[in-house]
N, C-alpha and C positions, 0 to 999 in steps of 0.2 A: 678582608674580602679581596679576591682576585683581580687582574683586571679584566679578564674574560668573562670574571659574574658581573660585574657591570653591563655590562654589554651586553649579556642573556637579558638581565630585568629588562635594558633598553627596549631588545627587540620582543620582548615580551607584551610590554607596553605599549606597542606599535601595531600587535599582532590581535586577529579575530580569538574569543572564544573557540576551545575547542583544541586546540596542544595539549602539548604533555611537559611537563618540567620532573629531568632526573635527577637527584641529588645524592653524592655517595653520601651517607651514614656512618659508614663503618670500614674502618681499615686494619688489615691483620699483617705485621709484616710491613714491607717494602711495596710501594705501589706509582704507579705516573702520577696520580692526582692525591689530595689528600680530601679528608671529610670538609663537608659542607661544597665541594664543588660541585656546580649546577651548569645542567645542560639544557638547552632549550629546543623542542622536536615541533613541528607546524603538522596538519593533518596535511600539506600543501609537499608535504618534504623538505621544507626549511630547517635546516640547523643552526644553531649558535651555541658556543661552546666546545667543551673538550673533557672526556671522562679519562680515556686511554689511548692506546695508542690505533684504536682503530673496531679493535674483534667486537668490544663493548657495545659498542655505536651500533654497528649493524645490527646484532641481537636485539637490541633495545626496539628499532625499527622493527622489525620483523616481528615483537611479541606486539608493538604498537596493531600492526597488520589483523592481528585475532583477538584483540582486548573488548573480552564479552561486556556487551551492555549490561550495565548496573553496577559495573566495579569501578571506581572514582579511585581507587588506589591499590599497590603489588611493591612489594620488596624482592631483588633477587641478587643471591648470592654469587659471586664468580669470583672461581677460585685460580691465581693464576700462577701458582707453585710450581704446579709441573712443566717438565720441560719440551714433553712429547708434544708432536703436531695436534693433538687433538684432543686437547686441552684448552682452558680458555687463555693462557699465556701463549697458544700456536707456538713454541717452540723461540720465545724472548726469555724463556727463565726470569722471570721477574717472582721476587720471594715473598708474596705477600697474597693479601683476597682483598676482594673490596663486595659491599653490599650498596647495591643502588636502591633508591624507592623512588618509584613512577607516580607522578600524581598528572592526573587527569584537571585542565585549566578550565574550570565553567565559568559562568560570568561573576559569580562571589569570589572567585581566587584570582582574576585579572584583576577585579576592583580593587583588591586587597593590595595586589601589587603595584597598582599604581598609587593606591596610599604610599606605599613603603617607598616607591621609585620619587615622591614629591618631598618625603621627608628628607631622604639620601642628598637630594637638590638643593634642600637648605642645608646642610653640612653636617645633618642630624647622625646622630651612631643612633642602630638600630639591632634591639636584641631581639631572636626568635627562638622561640619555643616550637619544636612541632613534637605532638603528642602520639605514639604508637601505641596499636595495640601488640599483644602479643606473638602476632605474625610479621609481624611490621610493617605493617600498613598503616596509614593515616586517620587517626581519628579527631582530629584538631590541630591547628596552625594558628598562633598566637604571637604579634607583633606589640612592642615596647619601644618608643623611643626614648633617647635621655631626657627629652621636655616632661615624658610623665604620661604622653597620649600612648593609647593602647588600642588594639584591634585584635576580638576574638575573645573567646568564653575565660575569661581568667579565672572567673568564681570557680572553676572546675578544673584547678591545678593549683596545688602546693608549691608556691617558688623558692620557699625557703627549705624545701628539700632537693631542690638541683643544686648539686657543687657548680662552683662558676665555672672553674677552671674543668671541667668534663663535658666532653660533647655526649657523649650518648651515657646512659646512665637509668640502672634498671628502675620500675616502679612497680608500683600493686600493678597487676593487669596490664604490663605492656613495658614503654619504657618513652624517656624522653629526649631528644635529640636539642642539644645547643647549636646556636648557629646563629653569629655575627654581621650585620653589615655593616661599613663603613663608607662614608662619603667618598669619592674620588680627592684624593689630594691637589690641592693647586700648585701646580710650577708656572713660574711668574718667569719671561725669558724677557731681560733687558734688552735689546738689541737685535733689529730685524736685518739682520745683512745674511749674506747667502747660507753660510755655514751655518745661521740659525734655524734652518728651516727642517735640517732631519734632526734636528736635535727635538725641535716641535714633533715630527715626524713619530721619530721611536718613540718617546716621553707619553703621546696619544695612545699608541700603541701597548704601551706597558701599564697606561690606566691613571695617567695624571689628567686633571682639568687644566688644558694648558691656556696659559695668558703669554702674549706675546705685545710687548710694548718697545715701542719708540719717540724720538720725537721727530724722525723723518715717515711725513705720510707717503713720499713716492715707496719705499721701504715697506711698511708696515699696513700690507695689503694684503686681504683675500684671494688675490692672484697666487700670491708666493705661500700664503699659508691656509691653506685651506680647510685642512681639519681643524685649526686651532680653535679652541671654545669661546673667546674672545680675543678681539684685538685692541690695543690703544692707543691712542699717541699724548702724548705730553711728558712733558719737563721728569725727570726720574725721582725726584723727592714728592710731587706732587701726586704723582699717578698712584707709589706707592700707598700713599694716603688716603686717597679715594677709594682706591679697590681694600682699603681697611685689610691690607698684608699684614700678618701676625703671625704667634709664637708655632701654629701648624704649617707653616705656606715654605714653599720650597721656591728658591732663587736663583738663577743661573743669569750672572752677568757678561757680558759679551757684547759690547759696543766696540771695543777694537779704539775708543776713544780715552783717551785718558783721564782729561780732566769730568768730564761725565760719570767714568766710570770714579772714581775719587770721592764726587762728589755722593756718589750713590755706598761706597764703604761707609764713609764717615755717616752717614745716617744710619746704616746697619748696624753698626758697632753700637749704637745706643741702646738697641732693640735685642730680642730673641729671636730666632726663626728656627724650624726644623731642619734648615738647610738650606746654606747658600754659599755658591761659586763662582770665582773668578777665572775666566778666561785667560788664557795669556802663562808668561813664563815665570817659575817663581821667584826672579830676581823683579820683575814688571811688578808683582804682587807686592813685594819687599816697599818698594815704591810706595807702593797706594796705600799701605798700612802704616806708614812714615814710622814706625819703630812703637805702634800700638799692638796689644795684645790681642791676639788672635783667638776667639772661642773657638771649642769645639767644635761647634756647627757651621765653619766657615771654612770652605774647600780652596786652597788657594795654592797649586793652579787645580782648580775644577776637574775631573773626572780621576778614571783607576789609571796608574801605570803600566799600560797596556802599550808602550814605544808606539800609538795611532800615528797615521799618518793619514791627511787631508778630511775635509772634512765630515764624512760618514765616518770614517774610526775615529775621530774624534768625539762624534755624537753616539758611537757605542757605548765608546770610555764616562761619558757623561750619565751618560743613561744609566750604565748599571752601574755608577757608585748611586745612583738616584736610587735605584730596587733595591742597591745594598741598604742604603738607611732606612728608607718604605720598612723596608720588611724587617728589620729588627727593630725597628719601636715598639716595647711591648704595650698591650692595650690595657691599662688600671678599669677600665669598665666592667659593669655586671648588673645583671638584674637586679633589681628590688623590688622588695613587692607593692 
């Protein structure tokens, strides 16, 4: 999951009955987005989200404007191959079509996502099923999480004929659309001093649940981090332990402190995590690892080689080795019936 789908369920969850939620289906070719991205439309004109680069959106709006009562759901194709103005690529040459489907939010589909939206909160993986008919339009939405709880008509789909690994995938009478959620990843940032704060900043932004700990409270304030999803203060082996940091949770160290930051390696190295980084230069690292082996999952100095200077390119650099590893885990998960 994205991290702009995130943010769609948020404001979904937020929002009156009576939206529209678009999600591509299907992708032919080259495209801005890929399948399962979802856009979020208000009857108020609120957006959240992102389909393409623009032509999409407005269309969508605009069939919003005339969507006869009694149709709770539409598929439409847009083809964006051609390169002419007056096409749906406007003259971007992009090589590919995408298939959107509109579904109308009444009070059973907001509920439903707020189920989905409290399970994602506990750190639940979330498999969907939504069922088409043969025009492609929607005739069932159907939620699984890994604990085993389900919401929506199961008895009246075959799960052991969806391939996992296939998003859309024909059936008798219609076809079935796969589509993942996954909880926001936690990045855990050691150290509240200046240069931590767009590293908090993009990290939000790109779709982490950020933690931001210290053990200085003048530091490790609401003032200086504002989006961040929590904040803490205490001792760095302790805090760890508390917020029960494990083998998914992503690290970014960065106290600028030595023996702190020291005492925080040599606990890691005991552990697993998805990823964690040190700040700092990699002779300073060399240091702090005293001539201990180094897993894979330990970034030392932290972020891409990207020659950053000061500290927004250096929270770039950090950020997107963070999207690099995010996005190349693959997910072992699937349905069962």
């Amino acid at each position: 999951m994205s991290s702009d789908e995130y943010s769609v369920l948020e404001t979904i969850v937020a929002s009156e009955p009576g939206g529209y939620l678009a999600t591509i289906i299907d992708v032919t070719g080259s495209a801005y987005r890929k399948e399962g991205t979802m856009m979020y439309f208000s009857e108020n004109n609120q957006e959240r989200g992102l389909l393409s680069g623009g032509c999409v959106e407005q269309d969508i709006v605009a069939r919003m404007e005339i969507w006869e009562t009694g149709i709770s759901s539409a598929s439409v194709h847009y083809d964006m191959r051609s390169e002419d103005d007056l096409s749906w690529g406007q003259g971007v040459g992009c090589d590919g079509s995408i298939t959107v489907l509109m579904e109308e939010l009444d009070d059973k589909a907001l509920n439903t996502i707020k189920i989905v939206k409290k399970w994602l909160d506990k750190g639940l993986t979330v498999e969907h099923i939504k069922v088409l008919k043969e025009d492609l339009s929607s005739q069932a939405s159907l939620f699984k999480n890994e604990t085993g709880e389900r919401i929506g008509n199961w008895e009246t789909v075959n799960l052991a004929a969806i391939p996992e690994k296939k998003l859309m995938q024909k059936s008798d009478g219609g076809y079935y659309f796969r589509q993942t959620f996954r909880a926001q990843p936690r990045l855990i940032i050691y150290g509240a001093g200046p240069d931590a704060r767009p590293v908090a900043d993009i990290a939000k932004k790109a779709g982490f649940h950020v933690i931001v700990a210290d053990w200085r409270p003048a530091l490790c304030m609401k003032e200086h981090f504002p989006d961040a999803d929590m904040l803490v203060i205490g001792n760095p082996v302790e805090l760890l332990e508390d917020i029960k940091a494990g083998c998914t949770d992503y690290i970014v160290i960065m106290t600028h402190h030595f023996q702190k930051d020291k005492e925080l390696v040599n606990y890691l190295l005991e552990r697993e995590y998805a990823f964690a980084g040190i700040l700092g230069s990699k002779k300073r690292a060399d240091r702090l690892l005293d001539q201990k082996t180094k897993p894979v999952w330990l970034h030392a100095p932290v972020g891409l080689p990207i020659n950053a200077e000061g500290p927004e390119q250096i929270a770039i650099s950090i950020a997107a080795q963070l999207i690099t590893v995010k996005n190349s885990i693959v997910c072992t998960s699937g349905l069962k019936g």
